[in-house]
C-alpha positions in Angstrom: 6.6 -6.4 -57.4 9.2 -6.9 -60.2 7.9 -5.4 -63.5 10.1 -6.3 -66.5 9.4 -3.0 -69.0 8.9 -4.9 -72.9 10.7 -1.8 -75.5 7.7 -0.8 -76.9 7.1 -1.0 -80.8 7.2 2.8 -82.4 3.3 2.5 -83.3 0.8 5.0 -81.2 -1.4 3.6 -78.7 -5.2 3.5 -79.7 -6.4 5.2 -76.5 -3.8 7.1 -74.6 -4.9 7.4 -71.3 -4.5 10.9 -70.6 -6.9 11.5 -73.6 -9.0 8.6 -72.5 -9.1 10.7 -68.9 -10.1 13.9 -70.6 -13.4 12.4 -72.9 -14.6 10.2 -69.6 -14.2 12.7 -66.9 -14.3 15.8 -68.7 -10.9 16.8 -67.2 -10.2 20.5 -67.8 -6.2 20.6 -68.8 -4.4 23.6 -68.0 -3.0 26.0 -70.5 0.7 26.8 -71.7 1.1 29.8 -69.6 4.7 29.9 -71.8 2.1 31.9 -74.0 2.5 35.0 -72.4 0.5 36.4 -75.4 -2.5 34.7 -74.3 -4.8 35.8 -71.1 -5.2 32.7 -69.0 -8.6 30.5 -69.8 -10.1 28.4 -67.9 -12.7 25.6 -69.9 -16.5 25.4 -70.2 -18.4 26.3 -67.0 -19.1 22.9 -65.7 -17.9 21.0 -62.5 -14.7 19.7 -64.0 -10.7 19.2 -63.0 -8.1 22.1 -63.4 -4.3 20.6 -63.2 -2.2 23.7 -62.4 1.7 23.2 -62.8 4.7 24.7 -60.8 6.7 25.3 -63.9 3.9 27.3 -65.7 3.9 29.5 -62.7 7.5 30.6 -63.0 8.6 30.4 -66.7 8.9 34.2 -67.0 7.6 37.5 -65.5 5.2 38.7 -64.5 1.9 37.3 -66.5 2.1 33.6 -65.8 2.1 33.7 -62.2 -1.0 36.0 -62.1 -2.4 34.4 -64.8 -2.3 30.9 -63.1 -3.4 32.3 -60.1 -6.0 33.9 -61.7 -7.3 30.4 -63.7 -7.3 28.7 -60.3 -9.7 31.2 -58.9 -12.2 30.7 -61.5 -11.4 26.8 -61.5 -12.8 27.5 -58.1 -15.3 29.6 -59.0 -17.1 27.3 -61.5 -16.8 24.5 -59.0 -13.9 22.7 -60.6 -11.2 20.6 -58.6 -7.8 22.1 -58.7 -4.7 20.2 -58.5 -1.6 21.6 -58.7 1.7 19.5 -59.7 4.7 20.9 -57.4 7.4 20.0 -60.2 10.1 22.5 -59.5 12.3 22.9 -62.6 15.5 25.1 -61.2 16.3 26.6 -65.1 12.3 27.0 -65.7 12.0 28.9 -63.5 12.8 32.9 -63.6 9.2 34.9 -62.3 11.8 36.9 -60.3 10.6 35.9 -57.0 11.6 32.6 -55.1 9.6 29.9 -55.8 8.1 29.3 -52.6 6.6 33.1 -52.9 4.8 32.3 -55.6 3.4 28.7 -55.3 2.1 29.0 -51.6 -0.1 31.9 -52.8 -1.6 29.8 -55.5 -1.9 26.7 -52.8 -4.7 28.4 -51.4 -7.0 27.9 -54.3 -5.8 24.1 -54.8 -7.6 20.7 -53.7 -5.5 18.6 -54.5 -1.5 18.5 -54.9 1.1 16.1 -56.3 4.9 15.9 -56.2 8.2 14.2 -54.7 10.0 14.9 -51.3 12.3 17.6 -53.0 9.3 19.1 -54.9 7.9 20.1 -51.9 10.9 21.7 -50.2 11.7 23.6 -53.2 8.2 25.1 -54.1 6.5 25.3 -50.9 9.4 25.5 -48.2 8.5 22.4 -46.3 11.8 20.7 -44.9 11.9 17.2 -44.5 14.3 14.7 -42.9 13.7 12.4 -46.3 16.6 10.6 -47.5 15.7 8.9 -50.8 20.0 8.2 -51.7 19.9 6.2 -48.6 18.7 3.4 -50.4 16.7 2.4 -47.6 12.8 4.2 -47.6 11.2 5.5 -44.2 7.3 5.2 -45.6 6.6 7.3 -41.3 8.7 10.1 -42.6 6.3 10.5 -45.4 3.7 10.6 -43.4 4.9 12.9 -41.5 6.0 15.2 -44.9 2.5 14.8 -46.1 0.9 16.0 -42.6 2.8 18.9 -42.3 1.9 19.9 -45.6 -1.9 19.3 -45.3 -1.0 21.8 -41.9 -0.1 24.4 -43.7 -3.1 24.4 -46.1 -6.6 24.7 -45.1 -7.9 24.3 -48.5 -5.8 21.4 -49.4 -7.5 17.9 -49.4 -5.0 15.3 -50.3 -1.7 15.0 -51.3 0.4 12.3 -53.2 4.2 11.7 -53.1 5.6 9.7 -55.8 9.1 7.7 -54.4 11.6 6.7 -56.5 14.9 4.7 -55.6 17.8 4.4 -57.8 19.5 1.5 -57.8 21.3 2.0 -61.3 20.7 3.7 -64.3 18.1 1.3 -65.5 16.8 -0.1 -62.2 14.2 1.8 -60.3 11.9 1.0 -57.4 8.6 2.9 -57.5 5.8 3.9 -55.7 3.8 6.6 -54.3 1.8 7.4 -50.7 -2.0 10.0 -50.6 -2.8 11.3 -47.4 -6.7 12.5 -47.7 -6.5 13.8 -43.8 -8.8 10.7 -42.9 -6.6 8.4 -43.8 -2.4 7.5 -45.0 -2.4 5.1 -47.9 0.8 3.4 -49.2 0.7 2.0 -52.5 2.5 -1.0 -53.6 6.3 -0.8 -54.9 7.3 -1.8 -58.1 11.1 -2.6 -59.3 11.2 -1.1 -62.2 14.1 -2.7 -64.4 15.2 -1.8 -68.1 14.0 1.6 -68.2 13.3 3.1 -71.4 12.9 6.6 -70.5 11.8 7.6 -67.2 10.8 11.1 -68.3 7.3 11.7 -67.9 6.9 9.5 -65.6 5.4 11.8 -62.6 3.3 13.3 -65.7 1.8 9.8 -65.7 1.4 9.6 -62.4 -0.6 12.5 -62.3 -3.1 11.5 -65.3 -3.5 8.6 -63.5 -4.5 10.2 -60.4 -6.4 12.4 -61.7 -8.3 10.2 -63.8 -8.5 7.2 -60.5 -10.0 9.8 -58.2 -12.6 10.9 -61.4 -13.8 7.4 -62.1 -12.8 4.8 -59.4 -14.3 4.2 -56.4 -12.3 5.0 -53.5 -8.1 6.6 -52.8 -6.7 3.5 -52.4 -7.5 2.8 -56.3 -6.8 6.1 -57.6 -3.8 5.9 -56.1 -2.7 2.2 -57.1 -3.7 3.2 -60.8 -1.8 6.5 -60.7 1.3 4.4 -59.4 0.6 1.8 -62.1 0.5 4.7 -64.6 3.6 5.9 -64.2 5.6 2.7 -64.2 4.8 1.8 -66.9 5.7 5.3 -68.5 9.5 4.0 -68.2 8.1 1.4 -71.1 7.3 4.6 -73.7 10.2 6.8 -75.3 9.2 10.8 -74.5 7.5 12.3 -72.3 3.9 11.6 -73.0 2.2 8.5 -71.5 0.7 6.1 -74.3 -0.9 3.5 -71.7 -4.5 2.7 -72.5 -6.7 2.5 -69.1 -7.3 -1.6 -69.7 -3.3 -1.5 -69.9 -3.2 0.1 -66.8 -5.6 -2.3 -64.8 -4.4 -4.6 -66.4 -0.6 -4.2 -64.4 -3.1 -2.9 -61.0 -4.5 -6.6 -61.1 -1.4 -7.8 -61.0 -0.2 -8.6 -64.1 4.2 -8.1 -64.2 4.7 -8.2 -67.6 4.3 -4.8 -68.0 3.9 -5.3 -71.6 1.9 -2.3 -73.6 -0.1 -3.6 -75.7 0.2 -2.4 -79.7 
């Protein structure tokens, strides 16, 4: 599917979805573990969603990696979900120990888990025979990346891969695959063409996610939202995602435009 990405007016959306996702499905966001200053929190004591990120664990020793560690416990404690985004940032991170060390621990308290091919070979070890350069996708090799993952980790319930091809600077195809153990789901692709600003765009992903699998029926939906999400995040300058749900559906249904709405 072809989306052709409108330049979006400066104006704020009305409903963001990210803070759309937090009212509706009383989404617990993680904390800036950058403040070392700061013991890590975990929100009110209710059956709720904890989004733990790879950075947050490694931006500095030692207190954020325990502290993480620490918030996922009691995410686990008060019954929360726990999903953990794998983004592996190379200058972010400086904990002193490898990544891997650090985020495999903190795997076993996580339900959930999110990132791309090279996400998961740099912060949990996991080789793969991936080849997203070639131009050409293997969706079986994903499968099998995602399966050897879910291996490794008991606890772990699903993981989602986000793919992204390059074909120039300001051409992109996009989509993502969630293996729940029961069952591999591929979401549609999307060709992705004058890109505003990509960045963000996995952040989008994951809001979406984790907002699909709060409110929508079945995987297949989260996932086909979370992938609409974060395509059109290469409509919005920055890194924060200003797609209203409806917006989101709106490209799900099939709708090409990928006009936001403002």
């Amino acid at each position: 599917m072809a989306v052709l990405l409108k330049r979006p007016r400066p104006q704020v959306a009305r409903t963001p979805l990210a803070r759309d996702a937090q009212h509706r499905s009383r989404i617990l966001l993680s904390l800036d573990l950058q403040d070392a200053g700061e013991p890590a929190r975990i929100g009110e004591p209710h059956p709720g969603h904890r989004l733990q990120r790879a950075i947050q664990a490694g931006v500095g020793p030692p207190r954020p990696a325990g502290q993480a560690i620490e918030a996922v416990r009691t995410a686990r404690r008060q019954g929360a979900t726990v999903s953990c985004d794998l983004n592996f940032r190379k200058k972010l991170w400086r904990y002193g120990k490898p990544a891997p060390e650090v985020m495999r621990e903190l795997m076993d308290y996580v339900d959930i888990t999110v990132g791309n091919e090279e996400d998961v070979q740099k912060s949990l070890e996991i080789e793969t025979d991936v080849d997203v350069e070639s131009g050409s996708i293997d969706i079986e090799r994903f499968k099998s990346l995602t399966g050897d993952v879910l291996n490794q980790f008991d606890s772990l319930k699903k993981i989602a891969v986000t793919i992204r091809t390059s074909l120039s600077a300001d051409v992109n195809l996009w989509q993502a695959v969630l293996n729940n153990r029961h069952e591999f789901i591929v979401s549609r692709e999307y060709e992705i063409r004058d890109i505003v600003d990509r960045v963000g765009s996995g952040d989008a992903f994951c809001a979406g996610l984790i907002y699909g699998l709060s409110i929508l029926e079945d995987d297949r939906k989260a996932l086909e939202f979370a992938t609409a999400s974060g395509c059109l995040k290469h409509s919005v300058h920055g890194d924060f995602p200003l797609a209203t749900v409806d917006e989101v559906m709106s490209l799900v249904r099939g709708s090409g435009s990928g006009r936001i709405q403002r």
